[in-house]
ChimeraX commands (.cxc) that place a marker at each C-alpha (Angstrom):
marker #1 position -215.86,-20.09,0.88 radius 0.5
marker #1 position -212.64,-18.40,-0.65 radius 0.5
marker #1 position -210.55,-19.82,-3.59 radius 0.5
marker #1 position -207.88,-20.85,-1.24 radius 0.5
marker #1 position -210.24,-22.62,1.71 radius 0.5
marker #1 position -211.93,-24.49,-1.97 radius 0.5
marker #1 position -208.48,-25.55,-2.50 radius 0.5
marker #1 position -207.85,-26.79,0.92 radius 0.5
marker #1 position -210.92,-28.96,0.02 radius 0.5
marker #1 position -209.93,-30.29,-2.57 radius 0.5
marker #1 position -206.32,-31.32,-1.59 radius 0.5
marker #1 position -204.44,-28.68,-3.38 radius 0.5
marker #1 position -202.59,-27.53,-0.31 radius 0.5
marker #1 position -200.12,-29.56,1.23 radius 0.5
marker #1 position -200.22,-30.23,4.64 radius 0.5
marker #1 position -198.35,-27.66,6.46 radius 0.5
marker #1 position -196.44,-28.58,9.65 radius 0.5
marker #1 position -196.89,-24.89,11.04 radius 0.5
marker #1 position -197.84,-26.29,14.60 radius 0.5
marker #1 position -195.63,-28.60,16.21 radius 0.5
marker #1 position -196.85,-32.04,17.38 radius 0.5
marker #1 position -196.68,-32.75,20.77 radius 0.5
marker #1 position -198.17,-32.73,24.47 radius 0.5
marker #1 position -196.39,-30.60,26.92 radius 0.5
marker #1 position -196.22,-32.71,30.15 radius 0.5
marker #1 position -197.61,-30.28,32.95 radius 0.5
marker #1 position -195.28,-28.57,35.51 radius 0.5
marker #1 position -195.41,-30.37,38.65 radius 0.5
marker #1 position -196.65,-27.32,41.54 radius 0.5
marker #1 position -199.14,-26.14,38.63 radius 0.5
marker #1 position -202.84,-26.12,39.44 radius 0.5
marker #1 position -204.80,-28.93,37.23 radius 0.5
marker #1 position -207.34,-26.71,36.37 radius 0.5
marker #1 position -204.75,-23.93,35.17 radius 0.5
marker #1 position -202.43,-26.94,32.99 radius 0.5
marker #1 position -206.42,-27.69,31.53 radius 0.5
marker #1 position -207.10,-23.96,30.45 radius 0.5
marker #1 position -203.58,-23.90,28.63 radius 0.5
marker #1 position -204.04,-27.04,27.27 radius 0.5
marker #1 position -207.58,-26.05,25.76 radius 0.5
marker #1 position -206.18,-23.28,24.92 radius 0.5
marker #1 position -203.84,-24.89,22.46 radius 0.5
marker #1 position -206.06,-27.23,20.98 radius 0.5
marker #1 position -208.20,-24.11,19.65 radius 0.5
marker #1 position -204.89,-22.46,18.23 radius 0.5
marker #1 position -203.39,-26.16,16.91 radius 0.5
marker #1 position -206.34,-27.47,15.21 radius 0.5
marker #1 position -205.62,-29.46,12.36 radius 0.5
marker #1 position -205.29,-27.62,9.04 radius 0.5
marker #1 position -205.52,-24.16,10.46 radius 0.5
marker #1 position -207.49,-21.26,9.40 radius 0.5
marker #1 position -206.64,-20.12,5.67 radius 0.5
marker #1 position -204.81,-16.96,7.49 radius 0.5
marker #1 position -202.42,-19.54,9.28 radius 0.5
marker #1 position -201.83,-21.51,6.02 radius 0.5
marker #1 position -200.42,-18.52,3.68 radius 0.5
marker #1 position -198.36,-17.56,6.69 radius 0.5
marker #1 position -196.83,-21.15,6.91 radius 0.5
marker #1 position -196.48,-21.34,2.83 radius 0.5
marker #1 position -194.80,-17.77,3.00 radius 0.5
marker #1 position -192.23,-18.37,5.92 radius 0.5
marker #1 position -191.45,-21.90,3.78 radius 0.5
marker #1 position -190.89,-20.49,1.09 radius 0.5
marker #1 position -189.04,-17.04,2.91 radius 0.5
marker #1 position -186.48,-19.68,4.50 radius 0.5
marker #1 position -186.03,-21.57,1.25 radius 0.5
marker #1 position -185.39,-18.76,-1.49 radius 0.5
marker #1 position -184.62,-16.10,1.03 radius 0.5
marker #1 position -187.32,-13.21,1.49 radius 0.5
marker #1 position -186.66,-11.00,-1.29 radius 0.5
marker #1 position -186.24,-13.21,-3.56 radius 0.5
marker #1 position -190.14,-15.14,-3.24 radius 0.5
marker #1 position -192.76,-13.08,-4.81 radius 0.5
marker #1 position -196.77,-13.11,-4.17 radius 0.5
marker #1 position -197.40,-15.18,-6.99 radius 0.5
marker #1 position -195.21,-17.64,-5.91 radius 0.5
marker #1 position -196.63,-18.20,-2.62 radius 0.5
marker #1 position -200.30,-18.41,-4.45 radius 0.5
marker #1 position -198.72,-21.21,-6.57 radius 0.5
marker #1 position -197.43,-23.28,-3.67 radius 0.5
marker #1 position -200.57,-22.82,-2.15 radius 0.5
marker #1 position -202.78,-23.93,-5.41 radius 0.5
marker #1 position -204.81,-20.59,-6.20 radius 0.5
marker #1 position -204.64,-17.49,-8.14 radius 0.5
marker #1 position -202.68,-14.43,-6.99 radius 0.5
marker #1 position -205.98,-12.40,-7.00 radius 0.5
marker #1 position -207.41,-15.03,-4.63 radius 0.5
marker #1 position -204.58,-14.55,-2.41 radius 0.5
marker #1 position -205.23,-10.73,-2.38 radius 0.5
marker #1 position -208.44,-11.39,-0.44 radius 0.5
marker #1 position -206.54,-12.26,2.90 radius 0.5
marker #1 position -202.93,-10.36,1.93 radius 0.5
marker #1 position -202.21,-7.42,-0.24 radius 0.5
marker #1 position -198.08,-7.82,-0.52 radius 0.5
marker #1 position -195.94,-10.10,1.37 radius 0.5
marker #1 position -194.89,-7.42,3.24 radius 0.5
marker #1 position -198.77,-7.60,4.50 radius 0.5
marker #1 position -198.15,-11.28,5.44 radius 0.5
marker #1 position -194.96,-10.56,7.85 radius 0.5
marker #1 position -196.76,-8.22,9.30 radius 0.5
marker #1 position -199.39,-10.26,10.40 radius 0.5
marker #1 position -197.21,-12.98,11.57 radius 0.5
marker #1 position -194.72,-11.24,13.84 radius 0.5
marker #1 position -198.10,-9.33,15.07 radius 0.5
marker #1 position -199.83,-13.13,16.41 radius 0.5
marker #1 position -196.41,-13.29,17.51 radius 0.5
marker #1 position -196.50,-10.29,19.92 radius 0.5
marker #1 position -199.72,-10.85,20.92 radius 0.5
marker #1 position -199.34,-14.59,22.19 radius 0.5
marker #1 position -196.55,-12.90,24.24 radius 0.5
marker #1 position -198.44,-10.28,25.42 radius 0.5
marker #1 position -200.85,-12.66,26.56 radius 0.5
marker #1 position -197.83,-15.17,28.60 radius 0.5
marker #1 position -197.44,-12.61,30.31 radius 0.5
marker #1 position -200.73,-10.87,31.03 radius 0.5
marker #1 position -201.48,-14.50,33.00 radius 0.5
marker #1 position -198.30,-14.29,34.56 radius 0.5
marker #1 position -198.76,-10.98,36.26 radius 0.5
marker #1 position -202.05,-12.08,37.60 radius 0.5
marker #1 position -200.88,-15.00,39.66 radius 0.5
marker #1 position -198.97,-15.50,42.72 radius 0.5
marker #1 position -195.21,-15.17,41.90 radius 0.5
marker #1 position -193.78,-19.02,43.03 radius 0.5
marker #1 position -192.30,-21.80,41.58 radius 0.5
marker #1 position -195.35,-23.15,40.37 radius 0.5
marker #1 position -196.40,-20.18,38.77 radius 0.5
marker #1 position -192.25,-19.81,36.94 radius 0.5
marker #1 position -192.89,-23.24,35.77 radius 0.5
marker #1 position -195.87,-22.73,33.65 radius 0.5
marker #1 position -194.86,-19.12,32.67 radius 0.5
marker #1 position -191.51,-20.92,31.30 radius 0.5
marker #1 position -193.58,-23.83,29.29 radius 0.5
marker #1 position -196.66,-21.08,28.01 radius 0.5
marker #1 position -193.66,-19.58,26.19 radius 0.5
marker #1 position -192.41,-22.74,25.10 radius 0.5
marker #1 position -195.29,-23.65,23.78 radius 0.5
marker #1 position -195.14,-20.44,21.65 radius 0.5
marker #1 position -191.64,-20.47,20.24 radius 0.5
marker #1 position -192.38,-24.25,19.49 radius 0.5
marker #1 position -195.53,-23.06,17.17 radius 0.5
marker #1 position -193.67,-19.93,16.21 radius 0.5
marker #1 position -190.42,-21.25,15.27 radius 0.5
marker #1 position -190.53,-20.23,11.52 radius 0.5
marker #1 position -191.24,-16.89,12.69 radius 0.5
marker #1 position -188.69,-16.63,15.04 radius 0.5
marker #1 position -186.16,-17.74,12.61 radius 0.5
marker #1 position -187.44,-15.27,10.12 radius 0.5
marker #1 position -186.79,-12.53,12.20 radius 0.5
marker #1 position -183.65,-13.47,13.44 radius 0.5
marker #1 position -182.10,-13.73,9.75 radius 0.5
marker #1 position -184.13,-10.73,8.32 radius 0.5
marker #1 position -183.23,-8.46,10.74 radius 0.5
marker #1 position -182.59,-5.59,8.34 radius 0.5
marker #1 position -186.01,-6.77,6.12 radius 0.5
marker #1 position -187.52,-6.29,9.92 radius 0.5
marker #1 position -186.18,-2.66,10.46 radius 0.5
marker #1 position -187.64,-1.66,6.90 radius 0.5
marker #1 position -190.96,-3.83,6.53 radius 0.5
marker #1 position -192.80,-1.42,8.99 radius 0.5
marker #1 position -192.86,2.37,9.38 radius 0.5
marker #1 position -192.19,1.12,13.22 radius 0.5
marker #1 position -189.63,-1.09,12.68 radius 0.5
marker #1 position -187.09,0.45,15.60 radius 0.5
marker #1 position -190.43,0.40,18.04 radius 0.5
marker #1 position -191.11,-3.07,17.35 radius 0.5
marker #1 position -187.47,-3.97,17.90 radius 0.5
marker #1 position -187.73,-2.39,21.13 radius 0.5
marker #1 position -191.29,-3.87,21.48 radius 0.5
marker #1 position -189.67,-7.40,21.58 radius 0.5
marker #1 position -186.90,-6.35,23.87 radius 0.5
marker #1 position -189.24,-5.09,26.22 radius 0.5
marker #1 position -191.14,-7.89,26.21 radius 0.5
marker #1 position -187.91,-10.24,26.82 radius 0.5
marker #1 position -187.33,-8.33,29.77 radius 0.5
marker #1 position -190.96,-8.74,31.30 radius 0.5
marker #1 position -190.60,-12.34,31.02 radius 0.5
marker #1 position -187.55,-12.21,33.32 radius 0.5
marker #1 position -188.91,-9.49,35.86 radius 0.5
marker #1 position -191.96,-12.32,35.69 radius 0.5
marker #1 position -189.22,-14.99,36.70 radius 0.5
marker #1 position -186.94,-12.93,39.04 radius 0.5
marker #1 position -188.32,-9.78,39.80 radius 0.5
marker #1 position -186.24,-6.42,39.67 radius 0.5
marker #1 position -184.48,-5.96,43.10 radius 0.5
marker #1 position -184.08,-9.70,42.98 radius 0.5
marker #1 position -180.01,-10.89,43.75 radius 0.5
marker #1 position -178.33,-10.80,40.57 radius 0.5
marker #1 position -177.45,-13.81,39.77 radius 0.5
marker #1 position -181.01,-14.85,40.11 radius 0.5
marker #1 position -181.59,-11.78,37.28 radius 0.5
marker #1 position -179.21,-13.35,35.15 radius 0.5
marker #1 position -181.07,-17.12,35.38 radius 0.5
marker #1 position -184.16,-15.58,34.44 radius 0.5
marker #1 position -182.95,-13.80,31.41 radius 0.5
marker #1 position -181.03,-17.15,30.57 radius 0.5
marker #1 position -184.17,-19.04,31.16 radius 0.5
marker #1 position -185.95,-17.47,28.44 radius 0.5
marker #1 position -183.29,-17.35,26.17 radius 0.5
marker #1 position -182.89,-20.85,26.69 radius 0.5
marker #1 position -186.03,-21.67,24.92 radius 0.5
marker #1 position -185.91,-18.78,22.33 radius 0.5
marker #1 position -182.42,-19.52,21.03 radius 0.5
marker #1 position -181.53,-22.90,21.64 radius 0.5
marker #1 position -184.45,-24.20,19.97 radius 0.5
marker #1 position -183.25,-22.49,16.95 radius 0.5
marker #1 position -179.65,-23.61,17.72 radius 0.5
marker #1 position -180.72,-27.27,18.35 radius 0.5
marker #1 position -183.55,-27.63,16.39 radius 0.5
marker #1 position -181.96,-30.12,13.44 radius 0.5
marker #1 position -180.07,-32.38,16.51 radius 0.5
marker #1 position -182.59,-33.23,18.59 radius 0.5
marker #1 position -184.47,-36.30,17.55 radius 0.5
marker #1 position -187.85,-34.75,17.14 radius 0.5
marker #1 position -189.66,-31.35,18.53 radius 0.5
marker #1 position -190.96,-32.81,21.47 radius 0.5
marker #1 position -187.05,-33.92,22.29 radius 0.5
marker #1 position -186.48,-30.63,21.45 radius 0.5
marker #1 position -189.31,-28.74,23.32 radius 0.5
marker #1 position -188.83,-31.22,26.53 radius 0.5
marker #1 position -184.82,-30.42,26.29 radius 0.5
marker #1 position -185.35,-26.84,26.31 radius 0.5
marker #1 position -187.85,-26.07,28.98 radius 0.5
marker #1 position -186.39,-28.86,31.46 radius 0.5
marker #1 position -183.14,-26.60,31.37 radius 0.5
marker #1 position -185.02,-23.49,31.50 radius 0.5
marker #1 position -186.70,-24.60,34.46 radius 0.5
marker #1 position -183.62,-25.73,36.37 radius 0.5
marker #1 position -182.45,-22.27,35.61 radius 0.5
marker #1 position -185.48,-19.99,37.03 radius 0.5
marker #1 position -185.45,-22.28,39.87 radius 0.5
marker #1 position -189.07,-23.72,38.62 radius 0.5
marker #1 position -190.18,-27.53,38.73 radius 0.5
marker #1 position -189.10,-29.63,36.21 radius 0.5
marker #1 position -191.70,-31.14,33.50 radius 0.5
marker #1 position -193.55,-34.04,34.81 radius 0.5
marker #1 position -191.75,-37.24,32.64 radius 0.5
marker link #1:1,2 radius 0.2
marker link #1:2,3 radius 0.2
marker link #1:3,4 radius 0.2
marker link #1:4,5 radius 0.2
marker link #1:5,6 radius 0.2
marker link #1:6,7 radius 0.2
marker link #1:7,8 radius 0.2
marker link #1:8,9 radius 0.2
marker link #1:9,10 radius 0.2
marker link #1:10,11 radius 0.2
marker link #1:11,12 radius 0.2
marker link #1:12,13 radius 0.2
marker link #1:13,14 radius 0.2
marker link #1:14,15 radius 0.2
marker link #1:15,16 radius 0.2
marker link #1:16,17 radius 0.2
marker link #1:17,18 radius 0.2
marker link #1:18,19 radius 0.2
marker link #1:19,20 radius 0.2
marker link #1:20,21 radius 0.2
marker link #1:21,22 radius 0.2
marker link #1:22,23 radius 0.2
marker link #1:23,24 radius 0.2
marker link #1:24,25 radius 0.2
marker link #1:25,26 radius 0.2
marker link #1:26,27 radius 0.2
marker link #1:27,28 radius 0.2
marker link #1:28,29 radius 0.2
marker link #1:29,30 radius 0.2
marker link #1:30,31 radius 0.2
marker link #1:31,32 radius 0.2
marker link #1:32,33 radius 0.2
marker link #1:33,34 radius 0.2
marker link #1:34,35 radius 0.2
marker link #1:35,36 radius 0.2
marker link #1:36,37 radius 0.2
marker link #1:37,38 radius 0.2
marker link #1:38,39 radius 0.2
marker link #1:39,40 radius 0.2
marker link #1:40,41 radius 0.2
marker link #1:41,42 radius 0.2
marker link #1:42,43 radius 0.2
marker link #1:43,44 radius 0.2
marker link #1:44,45 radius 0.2
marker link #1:45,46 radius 0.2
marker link #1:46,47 radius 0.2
marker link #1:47,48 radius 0.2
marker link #1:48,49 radius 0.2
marker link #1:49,50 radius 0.2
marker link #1:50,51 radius 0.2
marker link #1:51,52 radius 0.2
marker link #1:52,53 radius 0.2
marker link #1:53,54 radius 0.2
marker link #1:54,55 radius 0.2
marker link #1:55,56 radius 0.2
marker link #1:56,57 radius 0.2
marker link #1:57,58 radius 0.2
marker link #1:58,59 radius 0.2
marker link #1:59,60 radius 0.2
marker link #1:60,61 radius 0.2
marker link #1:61,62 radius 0.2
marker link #1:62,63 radius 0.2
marker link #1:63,64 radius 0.2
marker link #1:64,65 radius 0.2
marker link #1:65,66 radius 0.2
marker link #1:66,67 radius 0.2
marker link #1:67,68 radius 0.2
marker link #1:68,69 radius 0.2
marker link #1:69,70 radius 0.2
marker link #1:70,71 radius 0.2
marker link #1:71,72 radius 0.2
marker link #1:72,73 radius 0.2
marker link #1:73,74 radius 0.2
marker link #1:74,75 radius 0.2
marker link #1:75,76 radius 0.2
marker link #1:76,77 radius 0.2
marker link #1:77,78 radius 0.2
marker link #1:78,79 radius 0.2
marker link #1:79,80 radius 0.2
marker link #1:80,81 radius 0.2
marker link #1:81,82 radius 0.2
marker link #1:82,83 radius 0.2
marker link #1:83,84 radius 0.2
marker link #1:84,85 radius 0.2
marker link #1:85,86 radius 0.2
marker link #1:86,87 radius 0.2
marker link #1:87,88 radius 0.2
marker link #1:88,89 radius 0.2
marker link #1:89,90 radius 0.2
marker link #1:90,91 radius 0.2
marker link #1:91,92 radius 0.2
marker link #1:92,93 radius 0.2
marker link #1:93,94 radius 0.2
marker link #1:94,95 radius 0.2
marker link #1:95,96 radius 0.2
marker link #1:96,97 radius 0.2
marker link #1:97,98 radius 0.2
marker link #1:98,99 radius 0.2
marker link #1:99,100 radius 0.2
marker link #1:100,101 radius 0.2
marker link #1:101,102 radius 0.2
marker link #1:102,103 radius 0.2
marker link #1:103,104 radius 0.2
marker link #1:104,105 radius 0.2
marker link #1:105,106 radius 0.2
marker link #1:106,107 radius 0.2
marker link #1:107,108 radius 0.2
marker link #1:108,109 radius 0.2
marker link #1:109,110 radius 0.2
marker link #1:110,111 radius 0.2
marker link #1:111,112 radius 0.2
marker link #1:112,113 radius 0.2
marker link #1:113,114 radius 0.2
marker link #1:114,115 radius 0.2
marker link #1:115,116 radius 0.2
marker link #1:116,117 radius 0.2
marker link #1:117,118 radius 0.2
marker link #1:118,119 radius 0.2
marker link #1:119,120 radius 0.2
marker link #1:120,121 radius 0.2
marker link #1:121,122 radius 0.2
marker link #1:122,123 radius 0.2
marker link #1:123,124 radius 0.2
marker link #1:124,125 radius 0.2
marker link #1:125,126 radius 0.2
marker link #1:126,127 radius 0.2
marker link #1:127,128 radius 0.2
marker link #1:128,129 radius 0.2
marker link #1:129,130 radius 0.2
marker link #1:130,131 radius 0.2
marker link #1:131,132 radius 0.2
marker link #1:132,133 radius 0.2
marker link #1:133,134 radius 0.2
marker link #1:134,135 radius 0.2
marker link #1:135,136 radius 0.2
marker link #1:136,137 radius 0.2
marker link #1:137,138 radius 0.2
marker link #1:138,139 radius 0.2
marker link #1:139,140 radius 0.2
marker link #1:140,141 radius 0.2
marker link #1:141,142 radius 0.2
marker link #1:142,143 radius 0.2
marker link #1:143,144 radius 0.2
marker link #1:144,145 radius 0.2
marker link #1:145,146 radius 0.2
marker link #1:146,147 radius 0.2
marker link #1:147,148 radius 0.2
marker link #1:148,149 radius 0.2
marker link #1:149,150 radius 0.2
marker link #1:150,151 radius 0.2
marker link #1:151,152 radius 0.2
marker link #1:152,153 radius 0.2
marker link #1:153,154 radius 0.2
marker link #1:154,155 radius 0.2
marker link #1:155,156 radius 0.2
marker link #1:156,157 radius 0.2
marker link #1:157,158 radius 0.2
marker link #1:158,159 radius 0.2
marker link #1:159,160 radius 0.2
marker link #1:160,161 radius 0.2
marker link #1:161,162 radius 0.2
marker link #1:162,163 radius 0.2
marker link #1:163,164 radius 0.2
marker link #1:164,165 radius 0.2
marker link #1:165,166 radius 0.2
marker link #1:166,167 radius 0.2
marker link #1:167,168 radius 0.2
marker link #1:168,169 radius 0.2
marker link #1:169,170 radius 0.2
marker link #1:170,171 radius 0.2
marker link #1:171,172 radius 0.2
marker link #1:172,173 radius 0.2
marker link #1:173,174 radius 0.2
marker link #1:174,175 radius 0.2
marker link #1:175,176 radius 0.2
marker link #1:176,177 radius 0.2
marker link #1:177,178 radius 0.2
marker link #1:178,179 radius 0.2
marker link #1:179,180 radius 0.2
marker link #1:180,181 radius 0.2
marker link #1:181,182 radius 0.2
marker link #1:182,183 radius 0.2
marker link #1:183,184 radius 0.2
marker link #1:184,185 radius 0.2
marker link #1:185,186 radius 0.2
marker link #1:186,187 radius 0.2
marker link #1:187,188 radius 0.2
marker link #1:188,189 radius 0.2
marker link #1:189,190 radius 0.2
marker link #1:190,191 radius 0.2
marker link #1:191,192 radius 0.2
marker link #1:192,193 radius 0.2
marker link #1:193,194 radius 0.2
marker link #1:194,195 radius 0.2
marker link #1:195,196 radius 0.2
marker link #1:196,197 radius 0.2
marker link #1:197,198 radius 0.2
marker link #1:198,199 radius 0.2
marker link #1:199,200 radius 0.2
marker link #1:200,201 radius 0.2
marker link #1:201,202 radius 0.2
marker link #1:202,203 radius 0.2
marker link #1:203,204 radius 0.2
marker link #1:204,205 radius 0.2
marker link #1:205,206 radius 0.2
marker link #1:206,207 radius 0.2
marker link #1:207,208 radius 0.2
marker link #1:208,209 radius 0.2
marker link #1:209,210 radius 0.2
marker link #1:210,211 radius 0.2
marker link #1:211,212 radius 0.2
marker link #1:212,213 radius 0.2
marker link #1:213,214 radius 0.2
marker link #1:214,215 radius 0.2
marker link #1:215,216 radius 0.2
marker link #1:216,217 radius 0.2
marker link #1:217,218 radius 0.2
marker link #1:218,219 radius 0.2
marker link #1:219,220 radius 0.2
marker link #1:220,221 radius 0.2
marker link #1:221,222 radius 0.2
marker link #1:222,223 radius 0.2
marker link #1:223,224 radius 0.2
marker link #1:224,225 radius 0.2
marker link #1:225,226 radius 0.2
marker link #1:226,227 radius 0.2
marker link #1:227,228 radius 0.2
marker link #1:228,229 radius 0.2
marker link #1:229,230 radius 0.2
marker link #1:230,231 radius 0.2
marker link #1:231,232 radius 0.2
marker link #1:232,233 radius 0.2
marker link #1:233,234 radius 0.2
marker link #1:234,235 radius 0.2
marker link #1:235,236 radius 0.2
view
């Protein structure tokens, strides 16, 4: 066991809210046994307390969206979490190291929305629970969305591929919507697509300290997302 899962032990690290509480309600038109799979799904990635990966990332984008990025230090994020620097080295060697490894889980829970999505039958159904999979993820990744949307510079520069991993996410954007409204698709059903999934990317940031709580928030965001890809609304 490593100095910073001992500490977890013994209480020294706070309890990070890195994964937001709630239940998604499933899409009406979705499959039970597909809502079940994405709902097992989450549990493994939600489970309480995290692994000692997912804590320094949660400690690092607190303290990145407290102090600002350049301004927090290593050592400082090995203090808020209770152990020594060196201990700390063991999972990250700079903080540069730990944004990496964020906006990486990031990509790949995207890549994975997506894999699913081009392996089922395009319909409604299949829109709705494409637009709440991704909800799902900007709800958990909403730290690291906001990091990256107020460190866009810090972004270009932390990675030898920073311009490839802008385009990366663009690219990726742009799947989501071919997902929802295929190319060759009218227009303006193009343009709902693309404002579906912005919907949920944006406005949670946007809305985030209004709404009452993040399930208000998440519910708020996906019901209008739906509506605009054409998709059935949550289940109340």
């Amino acid at each position: 066991m490593d100095e910073v899962t001992r500490a977890t032990a013994r209480g020294a690290v706070p309890a990070l809210g890195g994964s937001l509480a709630r239940g998604r309600s499933r899409a009406r038109g979705v499959s039970p046994a597909r809502g079940q799979a994405a709902a097992r799904h989450r549990g493994r990635s939600e489970a309480p307390g995290g692994s000692t990966r997912e804590r320094i990332q949660s400690i690092a984008l607190e303290l990145f969206a407290e102090q600002g990025y350049d301004k927090t230090s290593l050592r400082e994020i090995a203090e808020r979490l209770g152990v020594t620097k060196a201990a700390l080295y063991y999972h990250f060697k700079s903080k540069e190291d730990i944004v990496r490894s964020f906006t990486e889980d990031y990509r790949v829970e995207l890549e994975a929305v997506i894999a699913w999505g081009a392996a089922q039958p395009p319909g409604p159904g299949t829109r709705a629970e494409i637009l709440a999979r991704y909800a799902d993820i900007v709800g958990r990744r909403l730290g690291v969305i906001r990091f990256m949307e107020q460190n866009q510079a810090a972004m270009h520069t932390l990675t030898s591929d920073g311009a490839h991993r802008k385009k990366l996410f663009r690219e990726q954007f742009m799947q989501l919507c071919d997902l929802l409204a295929p190319p060759g698709a009218a227009l303006p059903d193009r343009i709902r697509a693309a404002m579906a999934v912005v919907t949920i990317g944006m406005t949670s940031l946007l809305f985030q300290r209004e709404a009452g709580s993040a399930q208000q928030l998440h519910e708020a965001v996906l019901s209008v997302a739906c509506d605009l890809a054409d998709a059935p609304a949550p289940a109340p």
